[in-house]
N, C-alpha and C positions, 0 to 999 in steps of 0.2 A: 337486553344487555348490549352494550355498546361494544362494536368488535373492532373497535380502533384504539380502544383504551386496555392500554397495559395492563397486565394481570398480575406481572410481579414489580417491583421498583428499586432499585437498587442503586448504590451510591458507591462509587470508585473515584479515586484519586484521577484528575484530570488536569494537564496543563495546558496552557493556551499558547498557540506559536503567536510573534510577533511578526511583522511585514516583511523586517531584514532574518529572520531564522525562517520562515517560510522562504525566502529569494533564495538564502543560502545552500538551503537544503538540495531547491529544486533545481539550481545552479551545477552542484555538485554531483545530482543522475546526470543529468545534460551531457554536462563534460567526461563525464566517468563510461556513459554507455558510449556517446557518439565516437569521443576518442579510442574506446577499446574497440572498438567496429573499426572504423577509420584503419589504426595499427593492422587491425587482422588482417582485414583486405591488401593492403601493402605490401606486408609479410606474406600470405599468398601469392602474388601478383610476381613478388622476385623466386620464393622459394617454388612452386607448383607450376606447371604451364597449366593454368588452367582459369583463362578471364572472366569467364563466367559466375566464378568467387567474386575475384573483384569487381563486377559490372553490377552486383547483387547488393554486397555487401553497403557499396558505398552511398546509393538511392538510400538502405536500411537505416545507416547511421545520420543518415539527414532527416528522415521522418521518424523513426522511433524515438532517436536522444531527446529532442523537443516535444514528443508526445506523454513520454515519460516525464518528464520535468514538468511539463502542465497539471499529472496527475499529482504529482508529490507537492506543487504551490498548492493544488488547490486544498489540500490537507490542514486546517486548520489545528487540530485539536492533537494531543497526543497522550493514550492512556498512561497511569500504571500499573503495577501488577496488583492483582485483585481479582476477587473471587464472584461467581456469580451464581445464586442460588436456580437449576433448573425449575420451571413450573410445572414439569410433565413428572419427573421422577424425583425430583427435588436434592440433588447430588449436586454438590458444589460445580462449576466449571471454570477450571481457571483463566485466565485473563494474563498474555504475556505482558512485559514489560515492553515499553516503544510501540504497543501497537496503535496504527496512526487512522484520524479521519471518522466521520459519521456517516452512515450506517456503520458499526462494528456488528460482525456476522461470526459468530462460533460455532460450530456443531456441538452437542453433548453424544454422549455415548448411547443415550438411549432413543437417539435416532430424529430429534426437534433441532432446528437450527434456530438458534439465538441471535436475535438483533440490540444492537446498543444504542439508545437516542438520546439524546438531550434533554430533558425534565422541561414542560412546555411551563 
C-alpha cells in the first residue's frame, strides 16, 4: 500500500486569488502591521520614558510587516466553508470560511491532524 496516497478525497469549494487580490491582500498586512508597530512605538516613545520600546519596536515593524506580507502573497488559493469527513473516526470536520493556502492543516477531535491538498 502506497503511504503517500490519500485515504479519503474530498471535494470543497475553492477560489483562486488573482495576481492583483494576492498584491492587495499582502499589501494591506504590510501596511496594517508595520504601521500599527510604527504608531506604538511613537506613542511609547512620547507617552513612557522608556526607549528601549521604541529601539525594539521599530527594527520589528520593518522585518515582520514585510515578512508577513510575503506569507499572505504567497497564498494562492482561498477555501470555503465545508465539511471534511475524518478517516480515523469518521466525524465531519469542519472547514472555516476564508481559510487561506496549501497545505490546509485541521485537527479533529479525535486526536489526527488533517491536511488539505490539491487533487494531483
Amino acid at each position: 500500500m502506497d503511504i503517500a496516497r490519500p485515504k479519503e478525497v474530498a471535494t470543497l469549494p475553492v477560489r483562486a486569488l488573482s495576481l492583483a487580490e494576492r498584491v492587495w491582500r499582502a499589501s494591506k498586512l504590510v501596511f496594517g502591521v508595520s504601521g500599527s508597530l510604527l504608531v506604538i512605538g511613537n506613542i511609547a516613545l512620547l507617552l513612557l520614558p522608556v526607549p528601549h520600546l521604541h529601539l525594539c519596536l521599530f527594527p520589528l515593524a520593518f522585518i515582520l510587516g514585510p515578512l508577513l506580507g510575503y506569507f499572505a502573497w504567497r497564498d494562492r488559493v482561498v477555501f470555503g466553508r465545508g465539511e471534511v469527513p475524518c478517516p480515523k473516526c469518521h466525524e465531519p470536520v469542519a472547514v472555516p470560511d476564508g481559510t487561506h493556502g496549501y497545505p490546509a492543516r485541521f485537527n479533529c477531535p479525535c486526536g489526527i491532524r488533517l491536511e488539505l491538498k490539491p487533487a494531483a
